[in-house]
C-alpha positions in Angstrom: 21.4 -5.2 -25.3 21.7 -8.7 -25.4 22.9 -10.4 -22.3 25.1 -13.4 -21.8 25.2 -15.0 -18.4 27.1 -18.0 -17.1 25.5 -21.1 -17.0 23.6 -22.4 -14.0 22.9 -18.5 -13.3 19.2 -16.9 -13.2 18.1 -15.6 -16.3 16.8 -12.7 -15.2 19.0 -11.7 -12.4 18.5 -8.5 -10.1 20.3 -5.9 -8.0 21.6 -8.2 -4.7 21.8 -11.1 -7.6 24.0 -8.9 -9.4 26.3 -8.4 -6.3 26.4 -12.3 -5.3 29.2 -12.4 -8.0 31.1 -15.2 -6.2 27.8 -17.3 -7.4 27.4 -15.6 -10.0 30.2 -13.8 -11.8 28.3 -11.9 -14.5 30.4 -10.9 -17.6 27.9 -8.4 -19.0 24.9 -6.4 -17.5 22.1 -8.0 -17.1 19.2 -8.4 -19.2 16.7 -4.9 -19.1 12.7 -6.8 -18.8 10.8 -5.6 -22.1 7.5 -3.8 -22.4 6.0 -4.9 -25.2 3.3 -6.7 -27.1 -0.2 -7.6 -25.6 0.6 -6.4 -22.2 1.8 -2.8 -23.3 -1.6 -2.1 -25.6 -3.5 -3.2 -22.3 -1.7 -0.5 -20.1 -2.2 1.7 -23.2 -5.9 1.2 -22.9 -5.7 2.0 -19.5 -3.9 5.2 -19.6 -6.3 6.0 -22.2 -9.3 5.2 -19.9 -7.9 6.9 -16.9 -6.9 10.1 -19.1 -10.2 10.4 -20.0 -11.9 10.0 -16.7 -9.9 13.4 -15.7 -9.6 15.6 -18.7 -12.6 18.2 -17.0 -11.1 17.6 -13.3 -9.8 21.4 -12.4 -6.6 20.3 -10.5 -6.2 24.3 -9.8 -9.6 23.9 -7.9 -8.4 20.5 -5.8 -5.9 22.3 -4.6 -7.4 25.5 -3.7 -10.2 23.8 -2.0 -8.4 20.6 -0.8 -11.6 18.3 -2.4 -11.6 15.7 -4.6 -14.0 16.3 -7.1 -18.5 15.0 -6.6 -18.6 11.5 -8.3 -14.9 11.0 -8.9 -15.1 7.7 -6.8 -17.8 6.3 -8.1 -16.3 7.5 -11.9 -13.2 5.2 -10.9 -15.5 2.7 -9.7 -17.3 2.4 -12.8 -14.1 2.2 -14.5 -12.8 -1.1 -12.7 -9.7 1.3 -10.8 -10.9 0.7 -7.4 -9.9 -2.7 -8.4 -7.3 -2.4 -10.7 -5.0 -5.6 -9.9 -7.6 -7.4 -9.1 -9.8 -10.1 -12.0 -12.9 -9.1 -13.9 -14.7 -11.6 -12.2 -14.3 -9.3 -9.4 -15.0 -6.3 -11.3 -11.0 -5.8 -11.8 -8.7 -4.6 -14.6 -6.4 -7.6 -13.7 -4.0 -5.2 -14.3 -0.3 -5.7 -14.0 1.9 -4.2 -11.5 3.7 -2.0 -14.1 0.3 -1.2 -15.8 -1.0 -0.3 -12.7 1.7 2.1 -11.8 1.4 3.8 -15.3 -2.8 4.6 -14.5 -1.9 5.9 -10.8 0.9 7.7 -12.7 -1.2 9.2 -15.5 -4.1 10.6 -12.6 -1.5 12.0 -10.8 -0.5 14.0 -13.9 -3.6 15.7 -13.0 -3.8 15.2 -9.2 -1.3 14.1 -6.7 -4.0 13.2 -4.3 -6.4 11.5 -7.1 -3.4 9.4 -8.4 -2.4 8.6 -4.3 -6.1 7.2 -3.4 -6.3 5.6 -6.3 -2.6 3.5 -4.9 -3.7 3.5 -1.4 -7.2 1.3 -2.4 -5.2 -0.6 -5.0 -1.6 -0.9 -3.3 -2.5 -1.6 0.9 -6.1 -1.6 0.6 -8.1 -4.7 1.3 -7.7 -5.6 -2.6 -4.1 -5.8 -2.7 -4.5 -8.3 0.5 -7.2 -10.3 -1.3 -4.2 -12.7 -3.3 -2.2 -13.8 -0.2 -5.6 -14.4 1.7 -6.0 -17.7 2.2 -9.7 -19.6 1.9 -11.9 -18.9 4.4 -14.5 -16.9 5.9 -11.7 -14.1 5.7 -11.1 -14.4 2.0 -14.7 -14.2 1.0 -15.8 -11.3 3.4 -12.4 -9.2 1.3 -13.9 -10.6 -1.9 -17.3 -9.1 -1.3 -15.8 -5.7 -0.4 -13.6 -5.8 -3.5 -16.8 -7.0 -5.7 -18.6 -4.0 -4.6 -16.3 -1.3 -5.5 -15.7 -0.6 -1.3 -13.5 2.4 -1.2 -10.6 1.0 1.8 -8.2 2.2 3.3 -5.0 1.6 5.7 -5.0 2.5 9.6 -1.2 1.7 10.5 0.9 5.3 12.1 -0.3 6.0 15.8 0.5 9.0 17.6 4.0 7.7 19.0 5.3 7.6 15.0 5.7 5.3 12.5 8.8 3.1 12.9 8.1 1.9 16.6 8.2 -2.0 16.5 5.6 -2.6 18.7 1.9 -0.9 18.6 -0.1 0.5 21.0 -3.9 -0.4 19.6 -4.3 -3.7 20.9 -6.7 -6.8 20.5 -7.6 -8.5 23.0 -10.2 -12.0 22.7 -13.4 -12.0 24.3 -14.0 -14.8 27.2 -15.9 -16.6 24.3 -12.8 -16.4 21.9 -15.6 -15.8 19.1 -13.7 -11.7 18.7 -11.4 -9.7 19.3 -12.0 -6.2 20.9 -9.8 -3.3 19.3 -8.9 -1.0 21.4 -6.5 2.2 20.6 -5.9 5.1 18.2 -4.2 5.7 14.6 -2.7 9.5 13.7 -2.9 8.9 9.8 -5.4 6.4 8.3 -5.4 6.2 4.3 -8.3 7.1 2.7 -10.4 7.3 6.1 -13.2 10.0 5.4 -13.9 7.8 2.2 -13.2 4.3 3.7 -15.0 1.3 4.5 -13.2 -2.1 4.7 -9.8 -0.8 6.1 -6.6 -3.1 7.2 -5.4 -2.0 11.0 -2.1 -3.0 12.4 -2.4 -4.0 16.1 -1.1 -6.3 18.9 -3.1 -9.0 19.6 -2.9 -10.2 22.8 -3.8 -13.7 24.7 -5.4 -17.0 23.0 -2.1 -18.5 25.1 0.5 -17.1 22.6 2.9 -14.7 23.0 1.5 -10.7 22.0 2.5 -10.4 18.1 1.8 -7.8 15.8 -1.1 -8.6 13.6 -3.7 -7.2 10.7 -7.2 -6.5 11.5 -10.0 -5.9 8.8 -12.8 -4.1 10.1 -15.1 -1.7 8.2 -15.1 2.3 9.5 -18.7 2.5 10.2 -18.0 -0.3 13.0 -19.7 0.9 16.1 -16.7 2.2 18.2 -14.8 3.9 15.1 -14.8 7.3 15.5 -13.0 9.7 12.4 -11.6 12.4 15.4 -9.7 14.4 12.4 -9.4 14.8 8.9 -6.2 15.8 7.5 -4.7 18.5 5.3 -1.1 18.4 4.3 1.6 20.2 2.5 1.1 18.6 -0.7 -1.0 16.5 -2.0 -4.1 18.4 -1.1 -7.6 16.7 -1.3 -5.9 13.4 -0.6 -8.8 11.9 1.9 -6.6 10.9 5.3 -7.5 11.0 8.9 -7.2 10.3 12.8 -9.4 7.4 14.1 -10.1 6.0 17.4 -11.1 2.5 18.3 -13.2 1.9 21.7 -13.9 -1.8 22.4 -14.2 -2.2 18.5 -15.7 -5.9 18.2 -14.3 -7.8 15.3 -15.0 -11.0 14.7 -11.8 -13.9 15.4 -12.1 -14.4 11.9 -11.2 -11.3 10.6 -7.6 -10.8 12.9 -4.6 -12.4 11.4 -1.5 -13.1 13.6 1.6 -15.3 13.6 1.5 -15.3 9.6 1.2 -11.4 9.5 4.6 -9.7 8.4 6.9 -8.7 10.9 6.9 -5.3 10.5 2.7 -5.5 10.4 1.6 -3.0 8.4 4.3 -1.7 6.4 3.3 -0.9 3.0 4.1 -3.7 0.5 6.9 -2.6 -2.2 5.1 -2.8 -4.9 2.2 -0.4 -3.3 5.1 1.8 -1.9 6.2 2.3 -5.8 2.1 3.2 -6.7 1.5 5.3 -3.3 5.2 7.5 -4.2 7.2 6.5 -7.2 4.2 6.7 -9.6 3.2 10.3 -8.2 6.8 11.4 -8.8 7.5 10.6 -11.8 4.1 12.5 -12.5 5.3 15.0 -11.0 8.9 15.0 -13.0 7.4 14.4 -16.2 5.2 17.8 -15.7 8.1 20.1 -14.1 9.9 19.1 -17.7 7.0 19.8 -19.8 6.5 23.5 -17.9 10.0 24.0 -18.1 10.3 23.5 -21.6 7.3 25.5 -22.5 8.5 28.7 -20.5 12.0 28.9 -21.9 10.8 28.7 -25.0 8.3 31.8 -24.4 11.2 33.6 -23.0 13.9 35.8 -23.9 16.6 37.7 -21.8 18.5 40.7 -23.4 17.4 39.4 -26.7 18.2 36.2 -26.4 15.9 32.8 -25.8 16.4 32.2 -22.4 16.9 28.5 -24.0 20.0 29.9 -25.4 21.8 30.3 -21.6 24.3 27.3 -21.1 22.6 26.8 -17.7 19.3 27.0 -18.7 20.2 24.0 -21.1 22.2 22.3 -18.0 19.3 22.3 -16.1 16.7 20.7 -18.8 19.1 18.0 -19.7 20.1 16.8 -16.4 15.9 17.0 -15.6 15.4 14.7 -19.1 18.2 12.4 -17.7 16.8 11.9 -14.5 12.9 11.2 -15.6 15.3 8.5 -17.9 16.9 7.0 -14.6 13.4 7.5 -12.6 11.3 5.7 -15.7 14.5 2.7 -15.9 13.9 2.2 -12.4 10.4 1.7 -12.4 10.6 -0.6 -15.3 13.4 -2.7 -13.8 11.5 -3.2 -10.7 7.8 -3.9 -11.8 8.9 -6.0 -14.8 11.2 -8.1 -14.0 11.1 -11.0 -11.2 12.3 -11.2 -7.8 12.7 -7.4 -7.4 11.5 -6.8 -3.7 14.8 -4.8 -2.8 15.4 -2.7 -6.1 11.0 -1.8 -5.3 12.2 -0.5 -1.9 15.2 1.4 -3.2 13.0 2.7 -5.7 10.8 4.9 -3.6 13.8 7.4 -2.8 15.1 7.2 -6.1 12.3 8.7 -7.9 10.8 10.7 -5.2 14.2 12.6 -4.4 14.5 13.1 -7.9 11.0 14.6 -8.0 11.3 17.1 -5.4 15.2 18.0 -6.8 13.5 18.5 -10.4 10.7 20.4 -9.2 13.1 22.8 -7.2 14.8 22.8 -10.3 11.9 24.2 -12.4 10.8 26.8 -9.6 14.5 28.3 -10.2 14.5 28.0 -13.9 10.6 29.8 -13.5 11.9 32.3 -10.5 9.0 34.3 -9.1 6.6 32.9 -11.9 7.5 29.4 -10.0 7.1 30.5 -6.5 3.3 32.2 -7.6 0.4 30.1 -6.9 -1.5 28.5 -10.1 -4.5 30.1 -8.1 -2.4 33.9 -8.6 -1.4 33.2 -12.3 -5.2 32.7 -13.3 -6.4 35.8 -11.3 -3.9 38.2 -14.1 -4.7 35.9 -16.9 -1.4 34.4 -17.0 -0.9 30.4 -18.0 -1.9 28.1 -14.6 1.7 26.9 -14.3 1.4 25.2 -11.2 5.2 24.7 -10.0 4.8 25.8 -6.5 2.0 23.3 -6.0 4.5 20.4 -7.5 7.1 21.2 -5.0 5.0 21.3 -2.4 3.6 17.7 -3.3 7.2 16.7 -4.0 8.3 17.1 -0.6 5.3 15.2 0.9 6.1 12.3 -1.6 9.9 12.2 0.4 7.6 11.4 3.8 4.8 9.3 2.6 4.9 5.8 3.3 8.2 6.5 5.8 10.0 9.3 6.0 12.9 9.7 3.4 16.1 8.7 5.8 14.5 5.9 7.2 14.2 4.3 3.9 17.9 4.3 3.3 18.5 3.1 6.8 16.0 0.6 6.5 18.1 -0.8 2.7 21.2 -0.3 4.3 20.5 -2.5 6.9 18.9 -5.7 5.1 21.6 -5.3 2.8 24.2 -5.8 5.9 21.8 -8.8 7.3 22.0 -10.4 4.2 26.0 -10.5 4.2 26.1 -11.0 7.7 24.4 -14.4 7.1 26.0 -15.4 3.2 28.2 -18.2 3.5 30.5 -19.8 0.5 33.9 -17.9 -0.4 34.8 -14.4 -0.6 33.8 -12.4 -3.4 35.8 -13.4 -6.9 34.9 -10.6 -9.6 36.1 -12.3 -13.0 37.4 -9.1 -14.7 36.0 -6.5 -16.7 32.4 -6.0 -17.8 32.0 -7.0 -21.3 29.6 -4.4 -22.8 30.8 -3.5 -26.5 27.0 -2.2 -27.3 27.0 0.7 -25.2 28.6 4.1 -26.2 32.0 4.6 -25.3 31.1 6.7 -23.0 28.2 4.7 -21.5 31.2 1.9 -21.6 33.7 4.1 -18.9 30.7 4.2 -16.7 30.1 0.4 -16.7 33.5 -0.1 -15.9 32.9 2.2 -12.9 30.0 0.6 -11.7 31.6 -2.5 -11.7 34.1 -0.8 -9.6 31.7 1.0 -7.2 28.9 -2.7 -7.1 32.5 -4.8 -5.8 33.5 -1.8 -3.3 29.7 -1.9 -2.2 29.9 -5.7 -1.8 33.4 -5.7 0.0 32.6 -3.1 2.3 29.0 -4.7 3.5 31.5 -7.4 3.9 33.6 -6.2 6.1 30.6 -4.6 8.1 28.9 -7.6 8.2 31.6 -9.3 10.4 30.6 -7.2 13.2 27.1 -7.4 15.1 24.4 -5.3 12.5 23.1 -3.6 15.7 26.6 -2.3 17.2 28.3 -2.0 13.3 30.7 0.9 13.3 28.6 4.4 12.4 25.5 2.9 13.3 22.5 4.3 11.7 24.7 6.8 9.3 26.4 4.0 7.8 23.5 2.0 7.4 22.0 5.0 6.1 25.1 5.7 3.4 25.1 1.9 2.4 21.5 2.7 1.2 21.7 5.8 -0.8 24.5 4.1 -2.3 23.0 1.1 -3.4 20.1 3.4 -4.7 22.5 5.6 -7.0 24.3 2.1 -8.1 20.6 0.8 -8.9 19.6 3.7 -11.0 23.1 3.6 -13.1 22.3 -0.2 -13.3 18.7 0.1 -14.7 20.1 3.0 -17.2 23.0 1.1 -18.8 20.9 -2.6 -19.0 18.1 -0.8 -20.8 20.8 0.5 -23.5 18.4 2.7 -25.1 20.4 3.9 -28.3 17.9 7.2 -28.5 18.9 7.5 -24.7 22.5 7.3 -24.6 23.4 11.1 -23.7 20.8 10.9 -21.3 22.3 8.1 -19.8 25.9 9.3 -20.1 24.3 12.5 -18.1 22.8 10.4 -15.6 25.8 8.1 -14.4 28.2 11.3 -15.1 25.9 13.1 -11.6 25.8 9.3 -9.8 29.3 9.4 -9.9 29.6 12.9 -8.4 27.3 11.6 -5.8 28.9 8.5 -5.0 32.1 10.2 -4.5 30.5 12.4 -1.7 28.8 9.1 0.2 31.6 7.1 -0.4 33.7 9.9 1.6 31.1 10.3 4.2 31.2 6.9 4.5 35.2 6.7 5.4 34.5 9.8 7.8 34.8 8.9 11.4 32.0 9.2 13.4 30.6 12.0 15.6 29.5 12.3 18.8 26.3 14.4 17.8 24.6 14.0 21.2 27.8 15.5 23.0 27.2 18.6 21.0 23.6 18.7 21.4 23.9 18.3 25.3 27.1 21.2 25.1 24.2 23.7 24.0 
């Protein structure tokens, strides 16, 4: 689709963009970023690379025995992926963010936890931090680590949880001001039994300034560091991840960033939110499709293909049309510019879809998709491993921050950000003009325009009140979220206009608008007072 903007409007304009319609009143949808030419045969080359590196990895065995498999690392080493982003002069890929997504996605296709430390290292390890470092000491200690294929890692959840603002490892100067001593404890450290260089969020106290939450680069074998656990989870098994204590850690002054560290120190950067999670999923989608498709077709039921069941064909088109929306997503937030929100929406777009598809293909399965790969091999029966998918599903919904959170977190900067627009109300200019899509795909632009100026007036209207005290509190902020992330993914699917696609995307915004009708609701409910009934019992 070809899309025509007014003038003195950005060419390339994203989701919040697309909701600023008093600046910019859009006529059509806007344009859908293209994947093609030079940088699509590099990510080709990539996928081809990376596809090789794990056609003998038993993923069966990973699982089982919750261990990445001897010379792995050093295999992705060798291969430029513990520096994937990052140039050749540093032994990189200098790959981009999209191509980068699409290797963590294809070793995930194999291995959840392969495909997750490859985005940990590449996503919030020390090379992802190497770009926004500026000159220094600092810079060049990173760029050493990076130039020797350092496995790192990311030290940020402590015992008390993951959302607390403050921390409780601190780092406190010595009377020399020459270091810092780190002092504290972290419940779940990326990568940690295989870690060196690692990025730890802490307070740092004194040098006169007020205590702020800053980044600390230090190196795991640090006298001081102790690894007190190693951790196995639900899914993702074999991922390396672990407990460590810090006692008096020195670290030299250089190496502790405050003041200019993020304000919410140590949360994962978008883009490495959408390798750690998104990328996994849509693994993880794409496989629950190819396993569902290859056991109806094996299968019959009173003499007829169990293909032949109306249900059985409802359920593997609404899975095709959400790996569509998951895919549009991706692509709409890696490829085009300015996408920081749609990358944060994107995380429970694609990995509530995952776990949704996955429970979907254990039902169309039954008791073949509640057996263990393990149990299948033992009678000789194909390794379908859809239990194992489900189970690395669900961890994808906690990973990075828990699933609700997410949604309370978009909700709320999308209420900020209205609380502090100024310039008139909101002036939608009529219809969307969209004569390309399907008619169908037309009724559900119309719709969406509907829904993106009921979104926009109702943030609005919230945003006259105090963001902290708004009516609902955290439910509405969580609502506003999961309904900016349904409009984003009927968005992405009707700019990309993909003629092949257009049942698929009919599908798609046909479900979003079920869904929207049940948050809008929940939305206009009035609010509870849970803790009265938890206090009644």
């Amino acid at each position: 689709m070809t899309a025509v903007s007014e003038p003195d409007t950005p060419a390339e304009p994203g989701f919040v963009s697309f909701l600023d319609v008093a600046a910019t009143p859009w006529r059509r949808l806007p344009n859908f970023p293209s994947y093609e030419g030079a940088e699509q045969r590099a990510g080709d080359e990539l996928v081809d690379v990376m596809a090789g590196l794990v056609a003998d990895v038993d993923p069966v065995a990973i699982d089982r025995t919750a261990a990445l498999p001897d010379g792995l690392i050093e295999d992705l080493r060798a291969a430029g992926f513990l520096a994937l982003r990052n140039d050749a002069a540093l032994g990189g890929r200098a790959a981009s963010d999209y191509n980068a997504f699409r290797v963590v996605e294809r070793a995930s296709r194999c291995s959840a936890a392969i495909g997750q430390l490859i985005a940990v290292q590449n996503g919030i390890g020390v090379p992802a931090l190497l770009p926004s470092l500026p000159e220094g000491p600092l810079r060049d200690i990173v760029a050493r680590y990076v130039r020797d294929g350092a496995v790192s890692g990311c030290s940020d959840t402590e015992p008390g949880g993951q959302n607390n603002r403050w921390r409780e490892t601190v780092a406190v100067p010595t009377q020399d001001g020459r270091a810092y001593l780190l002092t504290g404890s972290k419940r779940f450290t990326s990568n940690a039994p295989v870690a060196g260089p690692t990025v730890v969020t802490a307070v740092v106290k004194g040098d006169g300034a007020p205590d702020r939450l800053g980044l600390v680069f230090l190196d795991l074998a640090s006298a001081g560091v102790t690894l007190t656990a190693r951790h196995d989870f639900l899914g993702s098994r074999g991922l390396p991840n672990g407990s460590v204590s810090f006692d008096a850690v020195r670290v030299p002054a250089e190496q502790v960033l405050a003041g200019d560290a993020p304000a919410k120190a140590g949360q994962p950067p978008s883009v490495g939110r959408l390798l750690i999670n998104a990328a996994p999923a849509l693994a993880i989608a794409r496989e629950c499709r190819a396993i569902a498709h290859q056991f109806v077709a094996e299968r019959t039921m009173d003499g007829r293909s169990l293909g032949d069941y109306e249900q059985i064909q409802r359920f593997l088109a609404t899975t095709m049309a959400e790996i569509h929306a998951m895919d549009s997503v991706v692509r709409w937030s890696l490829l085009g510019r300015d996408r920081g929100f749609e990358q944060a929406l994107a995380k429970n777009i694609c990995t509530v879809a995952a776990w949704e598809i996955a429970d979907r293909t254990l039902s169309v399965l039954g008791g073949v998709g509640l057996e263990t790969a393990a149990s299948k091999l033992r009678r000789g029966a194909p390794a379908l491993p859809v239990e194992q998918l489900l189970r690395d599903a669900r961890g994808l919904r906690v990973a990075g921050n828990v699933d609700f959170m997410v949604d309370v977190q978009a909700g709320r900067a999308l209420l900020v950000r209205h609380a502090e627009r100024t310039g008139p109300e909101l002036d939608w200019t009529g219809p969307l003009e969209c004569s390309e899509l399907s008619p169908a795909n037309r009724e559900h632009a119309a719709r969406l325009v509907a829904d993106l100026r009921r979104l926009s007036g109702t943030c609005a209207r919230l945003a006259r009140t105090d963001v902290e005290t708004v009516p609902g509190g955290e439910q509405t902020q969580r609502l506003i979220g999961r309904i900016a992330g349904v409009l984003l993914g009927e968005l992405a699917v009707l700019a990309r206009n993909d003629a092949a696609a257009a049942e698929l995307t009919d599908l798609h915004c046909i479900t979003a608008g079920h869904r929207l009708a049940g948050l809008w609701h929940e939305l206009a409910a009035p609010p509870r007072d849970f803790g009265r009934i938890i206090r009644s019992r």
